[in-house]
C-alpha positions in Angstrom: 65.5 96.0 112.5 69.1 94.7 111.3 71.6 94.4 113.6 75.0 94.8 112.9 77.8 94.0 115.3 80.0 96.5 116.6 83.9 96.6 114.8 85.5 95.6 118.1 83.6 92.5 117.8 84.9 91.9 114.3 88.1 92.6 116.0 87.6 89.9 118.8 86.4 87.5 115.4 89.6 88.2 113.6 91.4 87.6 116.7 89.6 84.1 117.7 90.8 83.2 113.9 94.3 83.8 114.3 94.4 81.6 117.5 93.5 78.5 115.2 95.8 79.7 112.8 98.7 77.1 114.6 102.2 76.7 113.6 102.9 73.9 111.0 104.6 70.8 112.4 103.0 67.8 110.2 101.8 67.6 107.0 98.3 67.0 107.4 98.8 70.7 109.1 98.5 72.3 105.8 95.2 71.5 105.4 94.5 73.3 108.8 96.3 76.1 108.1 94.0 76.6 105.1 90.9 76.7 107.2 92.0 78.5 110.1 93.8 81.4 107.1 90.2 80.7 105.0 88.9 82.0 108.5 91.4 84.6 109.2 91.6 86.7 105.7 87.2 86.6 105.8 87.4 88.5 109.2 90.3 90.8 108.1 87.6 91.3 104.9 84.6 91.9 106.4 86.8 94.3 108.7 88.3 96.7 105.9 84.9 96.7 104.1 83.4 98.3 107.5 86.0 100.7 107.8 85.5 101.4 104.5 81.6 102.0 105.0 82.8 104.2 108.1 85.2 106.2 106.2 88.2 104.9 108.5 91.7 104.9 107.4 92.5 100.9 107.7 95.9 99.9 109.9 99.0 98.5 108.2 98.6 95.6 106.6 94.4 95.3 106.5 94.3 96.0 103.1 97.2 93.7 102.1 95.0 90.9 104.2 92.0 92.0 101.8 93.8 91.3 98.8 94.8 88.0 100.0 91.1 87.3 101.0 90.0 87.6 97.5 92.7 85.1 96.2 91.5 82.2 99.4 87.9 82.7 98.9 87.4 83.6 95.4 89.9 80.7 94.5 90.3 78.2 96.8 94.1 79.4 97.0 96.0 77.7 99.5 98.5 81.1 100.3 100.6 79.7 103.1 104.0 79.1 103.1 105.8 76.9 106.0 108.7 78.7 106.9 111.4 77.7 109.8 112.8 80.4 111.9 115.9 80.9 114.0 116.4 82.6 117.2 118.3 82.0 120.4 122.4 83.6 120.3 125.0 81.9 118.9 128.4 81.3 121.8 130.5 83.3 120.2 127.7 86.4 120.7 126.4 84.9 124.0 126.9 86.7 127.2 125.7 84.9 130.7 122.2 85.6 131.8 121.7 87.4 128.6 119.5 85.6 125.8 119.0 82.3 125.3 122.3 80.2 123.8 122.0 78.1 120.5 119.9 78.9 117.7 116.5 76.8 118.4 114.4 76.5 115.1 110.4 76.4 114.9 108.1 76.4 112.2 105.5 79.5 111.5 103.4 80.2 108.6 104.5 83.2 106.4 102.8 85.1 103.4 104.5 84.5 100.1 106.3 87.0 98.6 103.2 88.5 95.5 104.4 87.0 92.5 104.2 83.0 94.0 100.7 84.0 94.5 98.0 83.2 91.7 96.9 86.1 90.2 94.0 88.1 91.5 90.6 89.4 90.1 91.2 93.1 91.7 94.8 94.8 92.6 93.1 96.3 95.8 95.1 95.8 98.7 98.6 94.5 96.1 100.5 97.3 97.6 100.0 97.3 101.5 100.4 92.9 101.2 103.9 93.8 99.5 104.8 96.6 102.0 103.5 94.9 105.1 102.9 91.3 104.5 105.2 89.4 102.3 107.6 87.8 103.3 106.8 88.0 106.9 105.2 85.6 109.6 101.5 85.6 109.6 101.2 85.7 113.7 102.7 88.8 114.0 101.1 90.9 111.5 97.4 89.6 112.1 97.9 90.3 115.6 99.8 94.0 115.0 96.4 94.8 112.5 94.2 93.5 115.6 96.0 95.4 118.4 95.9 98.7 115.9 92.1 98.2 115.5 91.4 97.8 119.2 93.8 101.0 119.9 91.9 102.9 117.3 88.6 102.0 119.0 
């Protein structure tokens, strides 16, 4: 008899992935972020084809991660893109014991906005990567697709 994992597990995969998936501070990190991504977008995969085979609507952004999938492993396509983000409060907007003051910078991988992407074999997924992927950090919506899986549980 097969035996198939449950979808939380595929869940906790997905969400093992993500944790490899760290932010970009060297060069030879690109190389790392292609694995750990490689890794990521096959989890996200195999998690919208079983929702798919249950007849579950997917969470934000699952599809877009399936689209993405097909370009990695179909292609080899390295789909990261290093961005550097700002946060902390500028002094003229600072207010004592509120925020943290200057405008720190770090480095996060993002998803490319669709058209710096090679071109795909299937336009599944084109739509939800535009509306909830592009442009954004990868972090944050990997983890807000996990944390709408395990709430949907």
């Amino acid at each position: 008899m097969t035996r198939h994992v449950e979808t939380g597990e595929l869940v906790l995969g997905l969400t093992f992935a993500l944790e490899r998936l760290v932010p970009p501070r060297r060069l030879e990190d690109a190389l790392a972020g292609f694995f750990a991504l490689f890794e990521t977008v096959a989890w996200a995969g195999g998690l919208s084809d079983r929702l798919r085979d249950e007849r579950r609507a997917p969470p934000p952004g699952l599809e877009g991660m399936w689209y993405v999938r097909n370009i990695v492993l179909h292609q080899g396509a390295d789909v990261l893109t290093s961005v550097i983000v700002e946060h902390g409060t500028t002094l003229d907007d600072w207010v004592l014991g509120q925020g943290i003051l200057g405008v720190p910078t770090r480095r996060e991988w993002a998803w490319p906005p669709r058209d710096e992407l090679p071109s795909p074999r299937s336009l599944r997924g084109a739509d939800d990567y535009d509306e909830h992927l592009a442009g954004r950090e990868v972090s944050p919506t990997v983890r807000a697709v996990c944390d709408a899986l395990k709430s949907d549980a």
